[in-house]
C-alpha positions as a Markdown table, in Angstrom:
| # | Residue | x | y | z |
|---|---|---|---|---|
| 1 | Unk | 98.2 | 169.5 | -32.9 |
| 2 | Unk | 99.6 | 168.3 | -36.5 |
| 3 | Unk | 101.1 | 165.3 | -34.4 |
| 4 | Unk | 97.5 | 164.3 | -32.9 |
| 5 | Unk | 96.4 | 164.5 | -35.9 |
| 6 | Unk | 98.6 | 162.6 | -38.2 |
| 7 | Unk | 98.7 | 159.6 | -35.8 |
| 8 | Unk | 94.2 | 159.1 | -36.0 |
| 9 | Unk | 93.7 | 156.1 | -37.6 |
| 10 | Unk | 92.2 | 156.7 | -40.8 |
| 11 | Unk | 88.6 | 156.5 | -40.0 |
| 12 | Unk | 88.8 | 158.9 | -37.6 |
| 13 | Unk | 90.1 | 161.0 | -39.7 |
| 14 | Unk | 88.2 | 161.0 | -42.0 |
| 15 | Unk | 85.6 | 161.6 | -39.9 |
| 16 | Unk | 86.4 | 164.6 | -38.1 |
| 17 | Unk | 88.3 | 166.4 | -41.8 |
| 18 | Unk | 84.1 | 165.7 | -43.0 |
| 19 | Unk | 82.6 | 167.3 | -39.6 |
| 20 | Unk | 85.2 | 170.4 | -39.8 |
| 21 | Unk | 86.2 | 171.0 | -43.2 |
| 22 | Unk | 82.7 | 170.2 | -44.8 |
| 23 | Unk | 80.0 | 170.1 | -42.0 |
| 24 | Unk | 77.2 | 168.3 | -41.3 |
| 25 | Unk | 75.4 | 165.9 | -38.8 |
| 26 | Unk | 76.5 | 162.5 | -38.5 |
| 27 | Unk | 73.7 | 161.2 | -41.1 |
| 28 | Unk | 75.6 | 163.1 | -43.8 |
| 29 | Unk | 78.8 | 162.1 | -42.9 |
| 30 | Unk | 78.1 | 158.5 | -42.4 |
| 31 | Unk | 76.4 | 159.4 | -46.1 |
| 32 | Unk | 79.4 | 160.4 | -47.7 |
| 33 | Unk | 81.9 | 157.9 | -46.1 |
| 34 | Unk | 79.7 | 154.9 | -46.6 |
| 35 | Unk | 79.8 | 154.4 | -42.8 |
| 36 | Unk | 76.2 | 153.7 | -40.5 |
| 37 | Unk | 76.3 | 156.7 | -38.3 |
| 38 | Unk | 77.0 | 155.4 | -35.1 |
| 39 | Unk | 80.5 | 154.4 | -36.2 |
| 40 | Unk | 80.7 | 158.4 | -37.9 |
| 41 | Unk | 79.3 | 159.4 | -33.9 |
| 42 | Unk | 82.4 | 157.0 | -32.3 |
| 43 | Unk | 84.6 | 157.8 | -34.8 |
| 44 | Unk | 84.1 | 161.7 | -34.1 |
| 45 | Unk | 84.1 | 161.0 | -30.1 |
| 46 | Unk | 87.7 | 159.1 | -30.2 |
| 47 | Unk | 89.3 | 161.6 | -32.5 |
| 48 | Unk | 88.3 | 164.7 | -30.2 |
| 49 | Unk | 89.2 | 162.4 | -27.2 |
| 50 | Unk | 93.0 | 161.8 | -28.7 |
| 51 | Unk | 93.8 | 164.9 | -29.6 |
| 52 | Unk | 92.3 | 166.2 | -26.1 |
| 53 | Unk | 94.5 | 164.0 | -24.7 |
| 54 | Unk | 97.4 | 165.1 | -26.8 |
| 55 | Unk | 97.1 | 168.7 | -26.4 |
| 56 | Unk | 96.8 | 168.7 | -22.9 |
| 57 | Unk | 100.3 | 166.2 | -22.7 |
């Protein structure tokens, strides 16, 4: 899991550490990050797609 996680690209990361570690809905997020909130939305969906992918590997 640390793997998956170290290799997101930053903006993914960043994303997902805002959804779990702080909360909130996309708005908020894209809020924080300075990022419109359908990147936040993609940005969430590839990061939970990579490290599905990783942890089922």
């Amino acid at each position: 899991m640390a793997g998956a996680l170290a290799a997101l690209p930053a903006p993914q990361l960043d994303a997902l550490l805002q959804a779990y570690l702080h909360g909130g809905d996309p708005a908020r997020i894209a809020a924080r990050l300075d990022r419109t909130e359908p990147d936040i939305e993609a940005s969430l969906g590839a990061a939970l797609a990579h490290i599905d992918e990783a942890v089922r590997a």
